[in-house]
N, C-alpha and C positions, 0 to 999 in steps of 0.2 A: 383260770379263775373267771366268772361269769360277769361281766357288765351286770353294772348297778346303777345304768342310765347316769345320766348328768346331774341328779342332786344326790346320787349317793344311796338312795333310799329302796330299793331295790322292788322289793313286790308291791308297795303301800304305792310306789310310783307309779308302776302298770295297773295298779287299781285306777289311780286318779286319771290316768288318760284312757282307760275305760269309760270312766262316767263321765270324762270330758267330751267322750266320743258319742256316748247315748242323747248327749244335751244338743249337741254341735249337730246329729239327728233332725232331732228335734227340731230346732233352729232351722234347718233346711228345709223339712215339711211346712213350718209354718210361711217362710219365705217362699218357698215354692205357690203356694194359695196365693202369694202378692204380688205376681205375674204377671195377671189381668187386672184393670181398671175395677174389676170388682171383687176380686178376689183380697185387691188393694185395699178395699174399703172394709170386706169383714175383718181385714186383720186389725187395723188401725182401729175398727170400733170394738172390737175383742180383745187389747192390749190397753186402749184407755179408758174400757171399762175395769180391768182388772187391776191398774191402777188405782182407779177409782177409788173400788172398794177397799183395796189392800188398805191405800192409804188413808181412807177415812175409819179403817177398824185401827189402825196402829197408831194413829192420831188422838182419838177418845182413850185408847190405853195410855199413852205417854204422857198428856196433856188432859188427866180428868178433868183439874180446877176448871178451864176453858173450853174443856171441852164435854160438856157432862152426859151427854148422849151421842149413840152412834147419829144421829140423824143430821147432830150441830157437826158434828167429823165430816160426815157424808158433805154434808154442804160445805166446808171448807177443800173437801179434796175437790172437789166439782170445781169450786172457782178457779183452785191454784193448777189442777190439769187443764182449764181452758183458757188460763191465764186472764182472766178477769178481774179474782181479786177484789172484791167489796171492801175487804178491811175490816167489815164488822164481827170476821174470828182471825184472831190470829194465836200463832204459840207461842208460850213465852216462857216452857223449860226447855233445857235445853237440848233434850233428846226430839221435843215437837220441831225444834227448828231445825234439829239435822235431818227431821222426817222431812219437812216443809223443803227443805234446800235439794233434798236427793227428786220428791216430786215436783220440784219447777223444775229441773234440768231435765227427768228424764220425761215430762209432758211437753216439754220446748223441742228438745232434741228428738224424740219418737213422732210429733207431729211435723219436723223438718225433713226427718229421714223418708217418710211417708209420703209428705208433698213431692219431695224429688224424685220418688220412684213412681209417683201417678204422673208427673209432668214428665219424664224420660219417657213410661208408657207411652202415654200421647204422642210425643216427638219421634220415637219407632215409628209407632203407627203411621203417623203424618208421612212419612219419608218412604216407608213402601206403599203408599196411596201415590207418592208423585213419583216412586219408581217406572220405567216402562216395563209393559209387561213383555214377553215375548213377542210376542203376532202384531204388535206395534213395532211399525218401520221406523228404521232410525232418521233424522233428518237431512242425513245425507241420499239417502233411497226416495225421499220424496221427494225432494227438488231432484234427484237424477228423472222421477217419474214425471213430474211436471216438464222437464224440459224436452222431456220424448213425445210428447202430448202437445209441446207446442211446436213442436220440429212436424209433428203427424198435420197438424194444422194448416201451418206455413205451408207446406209441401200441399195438401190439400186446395188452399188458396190460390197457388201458384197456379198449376193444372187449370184450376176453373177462369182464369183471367187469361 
């Protein structure tokens, strides 16, 4: 009899970890761009921008009364991705506030995840800057150099006195 994977479900399962596996893709391509310090920076401005928009079109749909044009959406998603917050939109069904709640956390948290990966950047980088390189003597070889250079000296010295 044929495994039916662990929830039992059998092809609908190998579907899902198909499309788990195109996303998870995905996910790597776009992590991969965030690598480099700049690479770091279009993603974080190409995810909070898309944020942005998501959240201020699904804002104006959930929340008309308060929210009556995309533009007043727009500018409530701007505040609460950059955590600013004016206060002078807020939502008040209760679908705008589970929108409002899912966009502070994931503007908090995508802007934390971000910082850490440009400051780790930085900190690689830093750390093979004060690596040695090869062709740099270690400081055992330079004070062995130095002391053959004063022995040549001394020696030197002696002779001429």
């Amino acid at each position: 009899m044929p495994s039916l994977g662990r929830t039992g479900a059998g092809e609908a399962e190998r579907a899902g970890v198909q499309d788990e596996t195109r996303l998870e893709r995905r996910l790597e391509g776009v992590l991969a761009r965030a690598k480099t310090v700049r690479g770091a920076v279009v993603v974080l401005a190409a995810v909070s921008t898309s944020i942005t928009l998501v959240a201020g079109g699904l804002m104006t749909v959930a929340d008309h009364d308060n929210f009556p044009s995309v533009g007043s959406g727009l500018w409530w998603s701007v505040q609460t991705v950059t955590t600013v917050g004016y206060g002078d939109h807020v939502p008040a069904t209760l679908a705008g506030r589970l929108i409002a709640a899912l966009v502070m956390l994931a503007g908090i948290g995508f802007l934390t995840v971000i910082t850490a990966a440009i400051t780790s950047a930085f900190v690689s980088r830093s750390r093979l800057d004060q690596m040695p390189s090869v062709d740099t003597p270690s400081t055992a070889d330079e004070l062995r150099q130095i002391n053959e250079r004063l022995g040549r000296i001394e020696a030197s010295m002696t002779r001429e006195a």
